[in-house]
Structures are given as structure tokens and as C-alpha cells.
C-alpha atoms as one frame of an Amber mdcrd trajectory, in Angstrom:
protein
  48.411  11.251 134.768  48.890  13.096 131.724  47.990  16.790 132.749  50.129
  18.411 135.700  50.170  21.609 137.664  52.901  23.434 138.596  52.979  27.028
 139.941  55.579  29.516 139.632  55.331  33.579 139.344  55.909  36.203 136.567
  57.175  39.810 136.902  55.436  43.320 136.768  57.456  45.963 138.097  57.859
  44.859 141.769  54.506  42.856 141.615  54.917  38.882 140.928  51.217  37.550
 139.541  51.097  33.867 140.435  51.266  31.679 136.949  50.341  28.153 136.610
  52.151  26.169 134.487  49.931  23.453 132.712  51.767  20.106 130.567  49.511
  17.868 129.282  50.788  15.033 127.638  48.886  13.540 124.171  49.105  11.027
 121.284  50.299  12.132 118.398  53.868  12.580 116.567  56.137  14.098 119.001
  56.151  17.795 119.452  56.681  20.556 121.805  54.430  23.756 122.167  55.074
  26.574 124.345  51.765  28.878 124.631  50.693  31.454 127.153  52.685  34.842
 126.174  56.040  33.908 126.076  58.999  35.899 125.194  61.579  34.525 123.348
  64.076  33.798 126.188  61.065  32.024 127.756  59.898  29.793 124.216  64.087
  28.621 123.757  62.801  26.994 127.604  61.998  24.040 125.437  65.694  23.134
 124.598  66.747  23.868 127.375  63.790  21.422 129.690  64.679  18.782 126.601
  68.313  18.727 127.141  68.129  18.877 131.108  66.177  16.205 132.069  68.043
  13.861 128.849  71.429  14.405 130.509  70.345  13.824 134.110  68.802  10.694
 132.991  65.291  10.906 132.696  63.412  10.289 130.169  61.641  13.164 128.042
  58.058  11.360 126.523  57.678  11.002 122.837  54.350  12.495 122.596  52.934
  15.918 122.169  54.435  18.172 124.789  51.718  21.095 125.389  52.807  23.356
 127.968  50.576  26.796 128.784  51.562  29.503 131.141  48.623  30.764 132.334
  47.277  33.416 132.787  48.001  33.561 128.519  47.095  37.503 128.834  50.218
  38.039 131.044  53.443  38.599 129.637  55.975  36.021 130.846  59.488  36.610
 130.494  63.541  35.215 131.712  64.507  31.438 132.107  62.381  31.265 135.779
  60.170  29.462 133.999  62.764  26.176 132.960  62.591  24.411 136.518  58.547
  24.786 136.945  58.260  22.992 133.228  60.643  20.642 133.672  59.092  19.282
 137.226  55.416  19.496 134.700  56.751  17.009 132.175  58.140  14.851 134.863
  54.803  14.580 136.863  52.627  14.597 133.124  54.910  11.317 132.451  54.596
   9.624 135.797  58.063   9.910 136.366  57.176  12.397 139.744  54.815  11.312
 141.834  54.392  13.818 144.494  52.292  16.465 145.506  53.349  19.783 144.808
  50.346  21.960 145.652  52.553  24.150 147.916  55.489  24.861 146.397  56.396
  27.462 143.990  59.393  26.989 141.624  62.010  29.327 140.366  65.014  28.797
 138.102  66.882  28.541 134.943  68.592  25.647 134.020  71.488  24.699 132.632
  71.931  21.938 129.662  73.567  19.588 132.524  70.118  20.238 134.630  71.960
  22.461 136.965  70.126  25.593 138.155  71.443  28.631 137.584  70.115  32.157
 139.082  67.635  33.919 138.110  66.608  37.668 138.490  64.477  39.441 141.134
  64.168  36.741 143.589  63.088  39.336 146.374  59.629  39.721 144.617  58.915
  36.307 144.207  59.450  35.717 147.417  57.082  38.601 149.117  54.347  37.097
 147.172  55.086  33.531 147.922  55.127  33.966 151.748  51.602  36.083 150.929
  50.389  33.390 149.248  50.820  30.941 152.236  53.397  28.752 149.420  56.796
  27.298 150.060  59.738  28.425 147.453  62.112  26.221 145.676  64.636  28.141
 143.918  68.467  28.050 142.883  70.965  28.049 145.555  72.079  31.746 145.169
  68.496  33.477 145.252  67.889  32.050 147.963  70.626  33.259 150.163  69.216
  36.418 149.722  65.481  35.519 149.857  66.031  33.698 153.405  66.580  37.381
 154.490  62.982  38.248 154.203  61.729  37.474 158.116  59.721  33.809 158.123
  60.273  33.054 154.921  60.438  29.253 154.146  62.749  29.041 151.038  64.456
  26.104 149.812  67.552  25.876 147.475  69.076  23.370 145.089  71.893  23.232
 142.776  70.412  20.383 140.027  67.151  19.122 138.729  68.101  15.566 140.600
  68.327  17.223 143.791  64.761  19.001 143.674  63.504  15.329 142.196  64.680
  13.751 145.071  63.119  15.870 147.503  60.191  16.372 146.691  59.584  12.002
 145.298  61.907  10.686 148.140  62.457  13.590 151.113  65.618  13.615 150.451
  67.275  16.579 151.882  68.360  19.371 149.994  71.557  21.707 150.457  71.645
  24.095 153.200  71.523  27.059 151.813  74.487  29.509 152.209  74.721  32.482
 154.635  75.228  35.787 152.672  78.883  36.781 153.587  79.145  39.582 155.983
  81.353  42.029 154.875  81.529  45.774 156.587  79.184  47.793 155.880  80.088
  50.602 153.907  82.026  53.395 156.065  80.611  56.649 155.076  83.642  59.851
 155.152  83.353  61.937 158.333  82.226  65.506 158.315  85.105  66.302 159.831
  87.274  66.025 156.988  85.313  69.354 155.196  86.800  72.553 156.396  84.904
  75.297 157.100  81.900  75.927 155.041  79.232  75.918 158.539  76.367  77.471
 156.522  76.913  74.593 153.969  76.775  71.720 157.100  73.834  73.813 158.758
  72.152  72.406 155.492  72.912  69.280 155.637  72.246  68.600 159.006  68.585
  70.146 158.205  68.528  67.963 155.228  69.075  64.819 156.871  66.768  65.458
 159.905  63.382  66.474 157.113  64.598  64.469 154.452  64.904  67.629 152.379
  66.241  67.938 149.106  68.929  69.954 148.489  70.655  72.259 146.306  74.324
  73.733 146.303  76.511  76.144 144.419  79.455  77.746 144.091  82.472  77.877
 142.572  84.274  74.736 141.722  86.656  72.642 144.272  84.887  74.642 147.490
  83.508  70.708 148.597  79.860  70.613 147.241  80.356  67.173 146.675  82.553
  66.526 149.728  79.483  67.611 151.935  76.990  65.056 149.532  78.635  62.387
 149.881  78.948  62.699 153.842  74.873  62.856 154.202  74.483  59.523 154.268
  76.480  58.978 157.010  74.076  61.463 158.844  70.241  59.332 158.044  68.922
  56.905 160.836  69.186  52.943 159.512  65.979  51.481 157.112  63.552  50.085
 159.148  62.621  46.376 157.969  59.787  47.842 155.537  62.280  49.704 154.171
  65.036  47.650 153.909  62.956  45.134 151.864  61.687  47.322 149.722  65.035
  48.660 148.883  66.154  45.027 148.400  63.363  43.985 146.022  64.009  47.308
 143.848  67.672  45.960 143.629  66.888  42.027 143.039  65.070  43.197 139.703
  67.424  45.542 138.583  70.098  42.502 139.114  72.051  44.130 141.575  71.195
  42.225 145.495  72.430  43.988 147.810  75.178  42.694 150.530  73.997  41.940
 153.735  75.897  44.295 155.691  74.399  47.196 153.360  70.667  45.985 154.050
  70.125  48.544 156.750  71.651  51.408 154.491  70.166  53.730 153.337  71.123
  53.525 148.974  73.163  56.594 147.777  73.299  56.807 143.856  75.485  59.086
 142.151  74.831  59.106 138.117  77.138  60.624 135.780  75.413  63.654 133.982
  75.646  61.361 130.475  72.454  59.630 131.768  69.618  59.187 129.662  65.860
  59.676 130.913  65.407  56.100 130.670  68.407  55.252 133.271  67.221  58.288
 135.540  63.437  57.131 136.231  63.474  53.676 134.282  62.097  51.905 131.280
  62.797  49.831 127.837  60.298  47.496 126.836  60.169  45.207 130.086  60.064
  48.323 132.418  63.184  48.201 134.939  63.797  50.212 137.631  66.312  53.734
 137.115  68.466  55.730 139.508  65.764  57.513 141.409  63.627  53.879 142.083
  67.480  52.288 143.147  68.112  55.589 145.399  64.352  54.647 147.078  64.679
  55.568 150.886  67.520  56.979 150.143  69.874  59.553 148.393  70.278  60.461
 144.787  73.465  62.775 144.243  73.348  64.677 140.653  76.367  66.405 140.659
  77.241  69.321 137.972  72.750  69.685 137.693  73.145  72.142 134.305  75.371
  69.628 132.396  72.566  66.930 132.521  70.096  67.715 129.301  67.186  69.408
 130.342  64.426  66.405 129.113  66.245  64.403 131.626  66.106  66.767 134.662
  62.589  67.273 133.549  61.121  63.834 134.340  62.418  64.076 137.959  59.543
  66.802 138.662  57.044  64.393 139.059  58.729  61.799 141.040  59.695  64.265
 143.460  56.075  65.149 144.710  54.485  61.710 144.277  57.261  59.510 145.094
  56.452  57.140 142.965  57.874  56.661 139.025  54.647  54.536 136.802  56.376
  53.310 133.585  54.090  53.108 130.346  55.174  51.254 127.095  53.088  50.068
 124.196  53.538  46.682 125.978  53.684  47.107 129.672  53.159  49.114 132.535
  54.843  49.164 135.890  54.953  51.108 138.898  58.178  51.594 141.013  58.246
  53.554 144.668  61.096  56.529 144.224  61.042  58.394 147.595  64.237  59.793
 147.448  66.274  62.406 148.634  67.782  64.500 145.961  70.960  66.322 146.419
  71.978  68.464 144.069  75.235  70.286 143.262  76.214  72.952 140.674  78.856
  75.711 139.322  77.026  79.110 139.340  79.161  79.365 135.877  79.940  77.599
 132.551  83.643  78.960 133.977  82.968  77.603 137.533  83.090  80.960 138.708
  80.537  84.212 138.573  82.006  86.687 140.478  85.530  87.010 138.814  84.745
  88.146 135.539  85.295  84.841 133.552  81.866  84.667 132.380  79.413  87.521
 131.570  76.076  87.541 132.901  74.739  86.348 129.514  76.721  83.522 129.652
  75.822  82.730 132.982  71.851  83.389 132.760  71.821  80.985 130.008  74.016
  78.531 131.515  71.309  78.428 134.503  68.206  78.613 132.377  69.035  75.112
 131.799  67.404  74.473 134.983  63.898  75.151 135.118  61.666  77.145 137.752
  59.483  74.219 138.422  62.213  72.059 138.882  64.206  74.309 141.549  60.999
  75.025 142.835  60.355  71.613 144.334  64.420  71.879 146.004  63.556  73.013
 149.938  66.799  74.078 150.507  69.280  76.225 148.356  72.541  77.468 150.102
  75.781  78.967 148.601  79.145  77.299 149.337  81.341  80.000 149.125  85.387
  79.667 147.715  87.681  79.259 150.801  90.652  81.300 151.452  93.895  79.395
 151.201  95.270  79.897 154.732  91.588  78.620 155.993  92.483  75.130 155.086
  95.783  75.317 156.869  93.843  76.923 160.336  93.546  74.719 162.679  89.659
  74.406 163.971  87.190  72.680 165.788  83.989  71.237 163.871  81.473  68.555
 164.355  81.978  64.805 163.630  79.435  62.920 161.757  78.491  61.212 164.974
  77.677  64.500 166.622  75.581  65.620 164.151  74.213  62.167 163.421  72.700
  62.385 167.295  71.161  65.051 166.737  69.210  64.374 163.481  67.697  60.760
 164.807  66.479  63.089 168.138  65.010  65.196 165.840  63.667  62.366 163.345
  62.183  60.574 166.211  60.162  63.391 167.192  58.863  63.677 163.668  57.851
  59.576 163.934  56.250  60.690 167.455  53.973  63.710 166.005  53.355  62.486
 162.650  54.688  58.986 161.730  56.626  60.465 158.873  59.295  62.972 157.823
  58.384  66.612 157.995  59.306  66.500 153.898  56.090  64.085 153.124  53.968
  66.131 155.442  50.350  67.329 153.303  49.081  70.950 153.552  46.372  70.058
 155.705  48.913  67.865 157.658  51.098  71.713 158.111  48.016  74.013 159.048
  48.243  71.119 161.920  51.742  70.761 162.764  53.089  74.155 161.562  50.669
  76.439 163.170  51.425  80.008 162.843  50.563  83.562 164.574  48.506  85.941
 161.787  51.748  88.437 162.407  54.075  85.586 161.462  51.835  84.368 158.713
  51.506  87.791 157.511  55.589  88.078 157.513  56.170  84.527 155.764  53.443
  86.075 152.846  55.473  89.239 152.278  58.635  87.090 151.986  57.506  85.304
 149.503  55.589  88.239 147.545  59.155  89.466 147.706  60.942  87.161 146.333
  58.567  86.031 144.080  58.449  82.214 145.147  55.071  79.960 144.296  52.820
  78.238 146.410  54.473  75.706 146.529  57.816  77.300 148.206  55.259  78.088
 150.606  54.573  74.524 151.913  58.412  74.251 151.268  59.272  76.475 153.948
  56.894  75.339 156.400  58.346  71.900 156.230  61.746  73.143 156.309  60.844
  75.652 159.639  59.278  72.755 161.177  62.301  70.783 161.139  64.710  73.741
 162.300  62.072  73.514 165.344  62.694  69.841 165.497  66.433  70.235 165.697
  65.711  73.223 168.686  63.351  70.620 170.405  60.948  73.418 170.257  56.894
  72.091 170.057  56.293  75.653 167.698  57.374  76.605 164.808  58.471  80.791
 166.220  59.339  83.530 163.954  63.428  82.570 164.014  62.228  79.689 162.562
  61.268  80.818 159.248  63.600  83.425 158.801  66.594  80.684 159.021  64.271
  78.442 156.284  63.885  81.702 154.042  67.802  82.074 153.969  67.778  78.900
 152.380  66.527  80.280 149.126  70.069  81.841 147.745  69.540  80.006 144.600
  66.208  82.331 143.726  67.852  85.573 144.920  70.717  84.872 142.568  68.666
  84.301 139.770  66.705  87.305 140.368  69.957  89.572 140.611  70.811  87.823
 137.144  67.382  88.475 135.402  67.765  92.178 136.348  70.904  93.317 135.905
């Protein structure tokens, strides 16, 4: 037979569109054409399928090699494509004779004909098992692919070992259990001193997946209290945790298995670019807010990151979802994450000791913009500590304490609504956040008063009807919104600075 099929996948964003890979075999002085869209690390395929199957001793036909990845409107990029054409010239030559209608193939290959690993494996897989197919790939993907639940992966480590399976049954390699190291042991809440107000936040945060802003003076444990909130969110569910993994197989980065059921925390440095925040360059890849999906991204010092980059977050926050447009390609990537952010009130650190005027303060905040904060739900000071309070003996909450309480009140939120009160709609609050006309009236002159949006208005809603959550309490009652409004002591600070 001189014309085989072979079916592998390409790569768009998280999606992986099947792609048949056609060799046909023809008179005619010898040659080797790659068509179908190829990228260049895709078209230098043909050395490497020419010098794989020569050195483990088959023979490569002297004819015309024509080889088409179709769909030819879909661009196909990365070595996955070097097993798949290899296993096409061997069945176009006669020298495979087996039927490989329900397999897919994945993997680069080596000169030797050893397979080597190959990016986003996760993908692949989800569509494979859609698809009804069975998955050869390289030993190391699919260690992580066998994670996805009834998923019938196979793994090899050459080109004779897939050759022998699938002409002889001979059995393949069993493929390697991911080692189990510990999961990752989030810092107790313990360990931060004082600063209730601060935790009161957090706790809230973690129970409405609410975003959240800090300030105040520098070394008073802004990013102490971050990096504990973690420690505080219930596990992924399986969706979840799958999703998460897929985001990190393209990006190159699979995650360990112990970490599978964490939730991601991300943590850029403020030198970022746009393009590593939400993603991008000319094959679209995932960026910090897509690898923090289900999850929490930690921007500490907010003003020293350039404004065009905080900027681009204001979308992703609402929709929770980051579509990447180049002159080439398009992909979508989920980014429902939880942003925490921290900040100096102060190009000095400080605002209240005289080391910066107001000038130079206003304009070190007017690096953040209204619309931006304006999407935050909850904005509390954390104040400088006296000295002798970190010397004072106390008693405060472990992370387990607090932990119990915000997967009581999460629960109650999966009970009501099936989601966190933070992705709740405004026709989904006029149900769930029902209000007396005096308390509505109240909440209205609040916000007339402090000059907040619309939007702040949903904001603290969402953010009363998780304080309720936390009380056990079915309504939302008028101490309710009072403790959400006191969570705004970002916008009363910039209104002091804009009129003094």
C-alpha cells in the first residue's frame, strides 16, 4: 500500500484539533515533501524521520516521500509530529502492517529513534479520550497523562518498541508512576502577629474568592498574610485540577502529583511584561493569570508594575477568561483567578511620617487606575506594628481554624448557588442578596458618599453575602454591609489625598 493514515493532534490554546497525517509513496527520483502548514521545527521532521528509522534499521524507500498534515489550513507546530510520520512511511512501504485506526501518536524523536517528550501532553490527551482513540506517546507524557481518570495511554521509549507493538503485540514499558513528593506546606497564620483586621480579610477572601488589596507601610506583613491564603482555599475538585494541569502541560511546566489538588499561587516580579502577565508571542502561550487559574495570583509592590501591564488585567478579572489575538493565531485561555494585591501607600513606604508629600504620594498612586481598583472587593489597611507588640505574647488563629471555617462557609455557597459568591451575576444577587428598602436605601447613600460606581455596588453585595456565609446567617442584615463597606480604605484614602 502506498498511501497511509496516521492520526495525531495539533495545538490551539488548550484545544487539540485532530490532524491526519497522509504519506503516499510514488515513482519518481527520490524526494521528501512536507506540506500542510508546517512550521519550521515541524518541516526539519524530515531529517529527523530519515535518520530514525536508518539507524534503527529500517529501511527509508527511495521514492517520492509526500507527507500532508491535514487539515493544511491549521497551523501545525513542535516535533509531535516525528513519531506519527515515521509510523506513515513505515506502513506507505509495507514495512507495518497493522491497523492503526485507533491510536493517536505523539512524540519527537531522536536521531537514534528514541522518543523524546513533547509539550502539552494534558490536551492531547482530553481530546483523545473524547474522541473514543487510544494514545501512544513518549514515556514521560504519559506519566502525567495516565492521571486524567480512564484514560488509556500507552508509552514507549524507541521507534522499535512502538513497531513491535503495534506489528507483533509485543508489550510495551509500563509506564512510570509520577513520584509522590509532599505536597507543598503552606506557612501558618499563626506566624503573623497581630494585624486581626488584616486576617478578617483574608479569611473573607478565601471563603468568596475575593480579590484583595493591601497597604501600608513597608515590613508590617502584607505579603506574610498573601502568601498564607492559600493555605486557607478548599482542594480543586477533579474539573479543576485538570484544567489547571492542561494550562501547565502547554506552558511546559507539569505539575507534581502531590500539587494536583492545589490550588496554583503565582507570584510575578513587578519587571513583567504584558505578554508574561495574560500571555502571547506568536504561538499564543499561556501568562501568569491563565497559570494562577483556580487559583491565586500575588502582585506584590502593585504601583511599581507599569501601568499598560496592570491595565490588561481589567478584563480578565470580570470575564475570567484571557482570548489571545495575533496576526497568525488566536487562542483562548480560562484565568479565574484570585488576585491579591499588596502595596506601599508611599514612594518612601510610608505616608504618615512626613517622608513624602502628598504630591508625591498622589502621583505615586495615580499609577493605579480607578477602574482597576474598582474591580478589587476588598481594600483594608495593615497598619505599622509597635515594637513591643511582636514581643507580646498572644493568642491567634491557626490556619486550620480558619481553614474550617471558610470550606463551611464555601460549602454553603456550592449548596445555594453552585459557585462562589465572587462569580455570582446581578440578577443572581437581587436573588441571593435580598435586601430591606431601609437597608437598600443605606447601602445607596454609602456609596453616593463615597463616590464608588456601580460596580462597587455588586462588589459589596458579594462581599456582605459572604460575611453572612461565615455567620451561617440565610440573610444578608444591615451588620453585614457595614463590615463589607469598611473594606473600602483604599477609596477613602484616595479621596483624603485628592482633597487636601
Amino acid at each position: 500500500m502506498s498511501l497511509a493514515l496516521i492520526q495525531s493532534r495539533a495545538r490551539c490554546g488548550l484545544q487539540a484539533p485532530i490532524v491526519t497525517v497522509e504519506v503516499h509513496l510514488s515513482s519518481g527520483l527520490p524526494a521528501f515533501l512536507l506540506v500542510g502548514l508546517p512550521e519550521t521545527s515541524v518541516k526539519e521532521a524530515r531529517d529527523r524521520v530519515r535518520s530514525a528509522l536508518l539507524n534503527s534499521g529500517f529501511e527509508f524507500p527511495d521514492k517520492k516521500i509526500t507527507v500532508n498534515l491535514a487539515p493544511a489550513d491549521l497551523p501545525k507546530e513542535s516535533g509531535r509530529f516525528d513519531l506519527a510520520i515515521a509510523l506513515g512511511i513505515l506502513k506507505a512501504s509495507g514495512q507495518l502492517q497493522a491497523d492503526t485506526s485507533g491510536y493517536e501518536f505523539y512524540g519527537e524523536l531522536a536521531l537514534s529513534g528514541a522518543l523524546r517528550p513533547i509539550v502539552g501532553e494534558i490536551p492531547l490527551m482530553l481530546a483523545c479520550q473524547h474522541a473514543g482513540h487510544q494514545a501512544l506517546m513518549p514515556l514521560d507524557n504519559a506519566s502525567q497523562a495516565r492521571q486524567i481518570p480512564q484514560a488509556v495511554v500507552h508509552g514507549a521509549a524507541h521507534l522499535l518498541q512502538v513497531h513491535a507493538f503495534l506489528q507483533h503485540g509485543q508489550a510495551l514499558p509500563a509506564v512510570p508512576e509520577l513520584p509522590l513528593a509532599s505536597a507543598t506546606d503552606w506557612p501558618d497564620l499563626q506566624d503573623v502577629r497581630g494585624q486581626q483586621q488584616a486576617k478578617r480579610a483574608l479569611e473573607l477572601a478565601a471563603a468568596g474568592g475575593h480579590h484583595l488589596l493591601m497597604y501600608g507601610p513597608a515590613g508590617t506583613g502584607k505579603s506574610m498574610l498573601a502568601q498564607r491564603l492559600p493555605g486557607l482555599l478548599p482542594p480543586l475538585t477533579a474539573s479543576e485540577a485538570l484544567s489547571c494541569a492542561a494550562i501547565y502541560s502547554i506552558a511546559g511546566q507539569p505539575r507534581p502529583l502531590a500539587d494536583w489538588q492545589q490550588r496554583p499561587f503565582r507570584q510575578p516580579h513587578h519587571s513583567c511584561s504584558a505578554v508574561a502577565l495574560v500571555g502571547g508571542s506568536s504561538v499564543p502561550r499561556p501568562g501568569e493569570i491563565s497559570l494562577a487559574h483556580h487559583g491565586v495570583l500575588f502582585l506584590d509592590e502593585l504601583p511599581e508594575f507599569p501601568r499598560t501591564v496592570l491595565e490588561v488585567l481589567r478584563q480578565p478579572l470580570e470575564a475570567g477568561t484571557v482570548f489571545i489575538s495575533r496576526a497568525a493565531r488566536q487562542a483562548e485561555f480560562p484565568a479565574e483567578f484570585q488576585l491579591v494585591a499588596a502595596l506601599n501607600p508611599s514612594p518612601s513606604g510610608h505616608h504618615q511620617d512626613g517622608r513624602a508629600s502628598h504630591e508625591q504620594i498622589r502621583r505615586y498612586l495615580s499609577r493605579l487606575s480607578g477602574p482597576l481598583l474598582d474591580r478589587i472587593d476588598l481594600q483594608v489597611e495593615v497598619p505599622l506594628l509597635p515594637i513591643q507588640a511582636l514581643h507580646t505574647p498572644q493568642t491567634t488563629e491557626s490556619t486550620a481554624q480558619v481553614r474550617s471555617r471558610v470550606w463551611q462557609a464555601r460549602e454553603r455557597q456550592l449548596q445555594r448557588q453552585h459557585k462562589a459568591n465572587v462569580r455570582l451575576s446581578p440578577a443572581e444577587l437581587e436573588q441571593y442578596c435580598q435586601l430591606s428598602q431601609t437597608d437598600r436605601d443605606f447601602l445607596a447613600l454609602s456609596l453616593d458618599k463615597l463616590q464608588l460606581s456601580a460596580r462597587c455596588y455588586h462588589k459589596l453585595l458579594r462581599v456582605a453575602r459572604t460575611i453572612a456565609d461565615l455567620a451561617a446567617s440565610p440573610q444578608v442584615r444591615r451588620e453585614h454591609m457595614l463590615e463589607a463597606i469598611s473594606y473600602r480604605a483604599f477609596d477613602r484614602l484616595l479621596q483624603y489625598l485628592h482633597q487636601s
